[in-house]
C-alpha positions as CSV (number, residue, x, y, z in Angstrom):
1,X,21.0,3.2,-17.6
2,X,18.0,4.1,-15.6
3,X,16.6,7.5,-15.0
4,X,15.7,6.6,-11.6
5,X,18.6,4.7,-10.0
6,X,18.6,3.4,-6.2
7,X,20.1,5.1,-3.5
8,X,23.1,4.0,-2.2
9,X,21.6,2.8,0.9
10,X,17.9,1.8,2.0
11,X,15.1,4.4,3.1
12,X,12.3,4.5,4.8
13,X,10.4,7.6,5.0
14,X,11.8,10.3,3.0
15,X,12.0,14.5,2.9
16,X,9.8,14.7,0.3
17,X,7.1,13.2,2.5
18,X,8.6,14.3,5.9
19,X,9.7,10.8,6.8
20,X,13.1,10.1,8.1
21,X,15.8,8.0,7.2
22,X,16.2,4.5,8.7
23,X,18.9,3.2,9.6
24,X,18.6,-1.4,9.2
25,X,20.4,-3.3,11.2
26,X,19.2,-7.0,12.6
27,X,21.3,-7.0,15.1
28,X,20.2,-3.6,17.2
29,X,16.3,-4.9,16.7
30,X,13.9,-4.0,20.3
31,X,11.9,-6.7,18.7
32,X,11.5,-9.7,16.2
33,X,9.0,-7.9,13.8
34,X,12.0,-5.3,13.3
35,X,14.9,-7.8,12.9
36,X,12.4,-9.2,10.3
37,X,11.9,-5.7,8.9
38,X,16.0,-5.2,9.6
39,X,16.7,-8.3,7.8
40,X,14.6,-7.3,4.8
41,X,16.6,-4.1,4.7
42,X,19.8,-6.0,4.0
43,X,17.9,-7.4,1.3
44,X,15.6,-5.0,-0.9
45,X,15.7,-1.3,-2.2
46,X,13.0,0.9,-1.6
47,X,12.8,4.5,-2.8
48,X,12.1,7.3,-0.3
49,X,7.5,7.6,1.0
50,X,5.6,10.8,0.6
51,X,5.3,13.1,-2.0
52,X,2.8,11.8,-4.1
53,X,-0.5,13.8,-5.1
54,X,-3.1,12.8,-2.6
55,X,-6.0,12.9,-4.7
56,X,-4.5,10.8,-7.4
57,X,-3.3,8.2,-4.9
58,X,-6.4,7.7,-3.4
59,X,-7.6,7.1,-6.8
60,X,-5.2,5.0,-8.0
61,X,-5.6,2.7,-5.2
62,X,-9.1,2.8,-5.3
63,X,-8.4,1.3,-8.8
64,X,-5.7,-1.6,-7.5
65,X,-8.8,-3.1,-5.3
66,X,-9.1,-6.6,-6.2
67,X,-7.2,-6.5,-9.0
68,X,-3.7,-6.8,-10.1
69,X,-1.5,-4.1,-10.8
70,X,-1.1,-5.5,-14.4
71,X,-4.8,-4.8,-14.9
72,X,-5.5,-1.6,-12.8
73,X,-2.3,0.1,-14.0
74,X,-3.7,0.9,-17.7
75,X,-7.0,1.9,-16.3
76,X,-5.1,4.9,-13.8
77,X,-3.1,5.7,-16.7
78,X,-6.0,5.7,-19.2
79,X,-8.0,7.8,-16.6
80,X,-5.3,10.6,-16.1
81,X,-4.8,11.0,-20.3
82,X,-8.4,11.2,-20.1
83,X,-9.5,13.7,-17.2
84,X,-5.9,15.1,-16.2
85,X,-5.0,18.7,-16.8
86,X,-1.8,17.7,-18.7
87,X,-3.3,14.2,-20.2
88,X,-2.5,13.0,-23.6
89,X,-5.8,12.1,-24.3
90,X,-7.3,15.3,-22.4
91,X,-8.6,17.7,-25.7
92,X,-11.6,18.8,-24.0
93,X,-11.4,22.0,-23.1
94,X,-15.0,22.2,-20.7
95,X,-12.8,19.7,-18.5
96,X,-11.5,21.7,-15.4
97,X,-7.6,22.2,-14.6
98,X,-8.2,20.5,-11.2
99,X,-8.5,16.4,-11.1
100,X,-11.0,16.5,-8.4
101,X,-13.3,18.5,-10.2
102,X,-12.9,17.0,-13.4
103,X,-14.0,13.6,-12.0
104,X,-16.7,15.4,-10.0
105,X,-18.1,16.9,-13.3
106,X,-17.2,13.2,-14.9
107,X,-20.0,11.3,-16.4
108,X,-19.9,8.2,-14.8
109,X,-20.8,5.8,-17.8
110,X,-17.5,7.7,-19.8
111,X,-15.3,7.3,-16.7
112,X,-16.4,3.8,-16.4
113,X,-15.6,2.9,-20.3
114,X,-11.8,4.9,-19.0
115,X,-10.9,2.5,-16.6
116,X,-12.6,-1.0,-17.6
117,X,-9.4,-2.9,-18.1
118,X,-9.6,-2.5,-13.6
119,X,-12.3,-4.5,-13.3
120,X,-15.3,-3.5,-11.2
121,X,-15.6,-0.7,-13.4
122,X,-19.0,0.5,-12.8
123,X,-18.9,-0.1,-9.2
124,X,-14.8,2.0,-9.3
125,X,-16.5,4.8,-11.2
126,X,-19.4,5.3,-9.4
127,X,-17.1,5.4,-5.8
128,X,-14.7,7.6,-7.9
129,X,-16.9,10.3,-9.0
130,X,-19.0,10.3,-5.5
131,X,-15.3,10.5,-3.4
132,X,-14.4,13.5,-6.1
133,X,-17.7,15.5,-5.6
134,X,-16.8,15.3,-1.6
135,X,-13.3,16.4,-1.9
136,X,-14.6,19.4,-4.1
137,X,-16.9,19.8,-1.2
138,X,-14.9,19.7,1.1
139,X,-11.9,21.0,0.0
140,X,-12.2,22.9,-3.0
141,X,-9.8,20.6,-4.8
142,X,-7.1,18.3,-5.3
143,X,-4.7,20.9,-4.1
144,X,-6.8,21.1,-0.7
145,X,-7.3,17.9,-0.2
146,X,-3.6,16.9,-1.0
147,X,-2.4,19.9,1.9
148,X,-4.9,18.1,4.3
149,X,-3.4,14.4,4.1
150,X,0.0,15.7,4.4
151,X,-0.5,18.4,7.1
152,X,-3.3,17.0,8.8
153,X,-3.3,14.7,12.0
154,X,-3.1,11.4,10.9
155,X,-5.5,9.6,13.0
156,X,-8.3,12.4,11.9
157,X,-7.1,12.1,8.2
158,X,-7.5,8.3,8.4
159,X,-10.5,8.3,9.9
160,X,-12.0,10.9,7.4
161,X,-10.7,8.4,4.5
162,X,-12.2,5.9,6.6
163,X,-15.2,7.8,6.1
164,X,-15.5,7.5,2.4
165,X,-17.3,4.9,0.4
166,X,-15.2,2.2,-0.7
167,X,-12.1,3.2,1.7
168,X,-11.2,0.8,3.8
169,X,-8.2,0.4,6.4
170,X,-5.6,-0.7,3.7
171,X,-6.9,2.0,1.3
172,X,-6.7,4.6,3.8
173,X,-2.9,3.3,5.2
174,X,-1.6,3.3,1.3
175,X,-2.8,7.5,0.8
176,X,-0.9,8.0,4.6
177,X,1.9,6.4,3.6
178,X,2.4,7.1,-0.3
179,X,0.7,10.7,-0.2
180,X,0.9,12.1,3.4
181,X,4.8,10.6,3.9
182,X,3.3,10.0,7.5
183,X,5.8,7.5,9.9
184,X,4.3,4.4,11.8
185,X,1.7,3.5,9.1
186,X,1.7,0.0,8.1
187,X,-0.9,-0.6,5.7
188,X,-1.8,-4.4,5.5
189,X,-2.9,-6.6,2.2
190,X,-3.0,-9.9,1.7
191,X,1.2,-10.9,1.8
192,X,1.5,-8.9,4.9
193,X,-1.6,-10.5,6.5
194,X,-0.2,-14.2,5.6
195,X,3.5,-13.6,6.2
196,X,3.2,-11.6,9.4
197,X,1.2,-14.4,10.9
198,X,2.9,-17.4,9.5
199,X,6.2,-15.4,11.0
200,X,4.3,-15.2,14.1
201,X,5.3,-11.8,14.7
202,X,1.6,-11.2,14.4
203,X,-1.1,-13.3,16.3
204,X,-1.8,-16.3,14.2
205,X,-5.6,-15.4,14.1
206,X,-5.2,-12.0,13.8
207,X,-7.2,-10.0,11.0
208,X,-5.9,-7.0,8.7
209,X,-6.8,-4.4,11.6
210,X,-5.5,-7.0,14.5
211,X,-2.2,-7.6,12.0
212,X,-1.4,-4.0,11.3
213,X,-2.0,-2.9,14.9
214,X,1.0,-5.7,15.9
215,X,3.1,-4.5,13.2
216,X,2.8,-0.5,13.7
217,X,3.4,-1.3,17.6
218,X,6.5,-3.4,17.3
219,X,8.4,-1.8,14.3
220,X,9.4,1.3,14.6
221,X,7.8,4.2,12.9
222,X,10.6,5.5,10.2
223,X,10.3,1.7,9.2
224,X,7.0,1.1,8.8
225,X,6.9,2.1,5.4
226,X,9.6,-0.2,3.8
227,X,8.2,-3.1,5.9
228,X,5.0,-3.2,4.2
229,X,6.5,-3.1,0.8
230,X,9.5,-5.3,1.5
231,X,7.2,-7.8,3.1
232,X,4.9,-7.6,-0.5
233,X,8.3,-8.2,-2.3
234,X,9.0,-10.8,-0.3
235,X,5.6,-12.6,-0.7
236,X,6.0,-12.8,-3.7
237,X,9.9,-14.5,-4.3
238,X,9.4,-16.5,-0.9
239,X,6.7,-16.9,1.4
240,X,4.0,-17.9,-1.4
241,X,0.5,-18.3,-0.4
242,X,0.5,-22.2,-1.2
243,X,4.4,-23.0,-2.0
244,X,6.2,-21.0,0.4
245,X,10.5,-21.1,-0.7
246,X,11.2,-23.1,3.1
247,X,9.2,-26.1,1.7
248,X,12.3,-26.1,-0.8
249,X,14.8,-26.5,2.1
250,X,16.5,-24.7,4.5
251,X,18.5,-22.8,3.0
252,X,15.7,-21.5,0.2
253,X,14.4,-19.4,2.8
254,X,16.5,-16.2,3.9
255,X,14.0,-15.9,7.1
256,X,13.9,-19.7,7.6
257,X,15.9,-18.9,11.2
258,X,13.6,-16.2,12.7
259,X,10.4,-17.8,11.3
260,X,7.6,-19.9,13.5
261,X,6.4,-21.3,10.0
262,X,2.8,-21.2,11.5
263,X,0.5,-23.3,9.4
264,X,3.6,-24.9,7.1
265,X,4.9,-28.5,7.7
266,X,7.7,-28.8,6.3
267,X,7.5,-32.6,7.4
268,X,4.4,-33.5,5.4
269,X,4.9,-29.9,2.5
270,X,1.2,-29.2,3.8
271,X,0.3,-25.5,3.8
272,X,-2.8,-23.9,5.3
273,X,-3.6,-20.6,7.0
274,X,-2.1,-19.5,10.0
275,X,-5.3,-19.0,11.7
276,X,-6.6,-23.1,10.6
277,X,-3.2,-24.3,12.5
278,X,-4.4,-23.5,16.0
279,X,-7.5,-24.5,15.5
């Protein structure tokens, strides 16, 4: 029996976060991104966006970047024992209450040893420690910078992530999303770049930017948030990067009727980029 169970229906958005329920159904879609997002409803459970300490998300994903979450999980954990207020690991009693300004103070060599199983590790810490030291800056903390992702306009507080070394677009979308609860954002990574396009609900030569913009236009904003991490799920059991399930059959694919299977022949079982098939 699980501590956390899943809701009895699917969310996207959530009150802790200020997001809204959404309500999936295929058949009431304005458009074929949100059937696709509607159908994935019918399929997966999400839990409800928002709520989660900005600071530490922006860390923690910071962490993720080109690695796996099998690697860069240990290192976020082995960083929060370490330079938490509350961490197991945290007996140092010079280290201040505030995460910000703890990893502002942090020696970077030390913090680097913390979270090596991430890979990257010098070049994480280094962006870790200078992101802290403007946070502290300014925002006096993790506390103020946490008020200002959730409160805060979202373009401006993307655009001040943006801003900050080693942040980019997906980096940015993740802390909106996860953090600030905020509706319409539809951060893109490599499974939603491929799938969208190979869908063709996103132009086939589209990059991350040109993907997320056709995503956040045609899905609606409440459902945003569970596409992005439905389509990841669904990368993963289906729409593989060089076997994707269609190859398989027709009935291996639970999209297979609402997909253009750009760059997939399911003729010849060749597979290549979506952007190499119109070429």
């Amino acid at each position: 029996m699980t501590d956390d169970p899943e809701p009895t229906e699917n969310i996207s958005g959530g009150a802790s976060g200020g997001g809204v329920a959404a309500a999936f159904d295929p058949a009431e879609a304005d458009t074929r991104a949100e059937e696709v997002v509607d159908r994935l409803g019918e399929m997966y459970w999400t839990k409800t966006y928002g709520g989660r300490d900005a600071f530490e998300c922006l860390v923690r994903t910071i962490l993720s970047q080109n690695t796996s979450d099998v690697a860069s999980q240990p290192a976020h954990d082995a960083l929060m024992d370490r330079y938490a207020p509350d961490g197991e690991d945290n007996g140092d009693d010079d280290l201040d209450p505030d995460l910000a300004v703890a990893l502002a103070e942090a020696e970077q060599s030390h913090l680097a040893e913390t979270i090596s199983s991430a890979g990257l590790y010098n070049q994480k810490s280094a962006r870790i420690v200078e992101i802290a030291e403007r946070v502290v800056e300014e925002y006096g903390s993790a506390a103020g910078f946490d008020e200002f992702v959730r409160e805060g306009d979202p373009e401006e507080v993307r655009d001040t992530l943006l801003a900050m070394n080693g942040v980019g677009p997906k980096t940015a979308d993740c802390v909106l999303l996860f953090a600030g609860g905020q509706p319409g954002v539809f951060p893109v990574d490599t499974h939603v770049h491929r799938i969208a396009r190979r869908l063709g609900v996103a132009p086939a030569d589209a990059d991350h930017e040109g993907v997320r913009e056709a995503l956040e236009e045609a899905v609606p904003g409440e459902k945003c948030g569970f596409g992005h991490t439905a389509m990841i799920q669904f990368g993963r059991e289906y729409c593989t990067a060089r076997k994707p399930a269609c190859l398989d059959g027709p009935d291996a694919c639970p999209l297979v009727d609402i997909c253009d299977r750009v760059g997939v022949s399911i003729e010849s079982g060749e597979v290549c980029d979506p952007a190499e098939a119109i070429e």
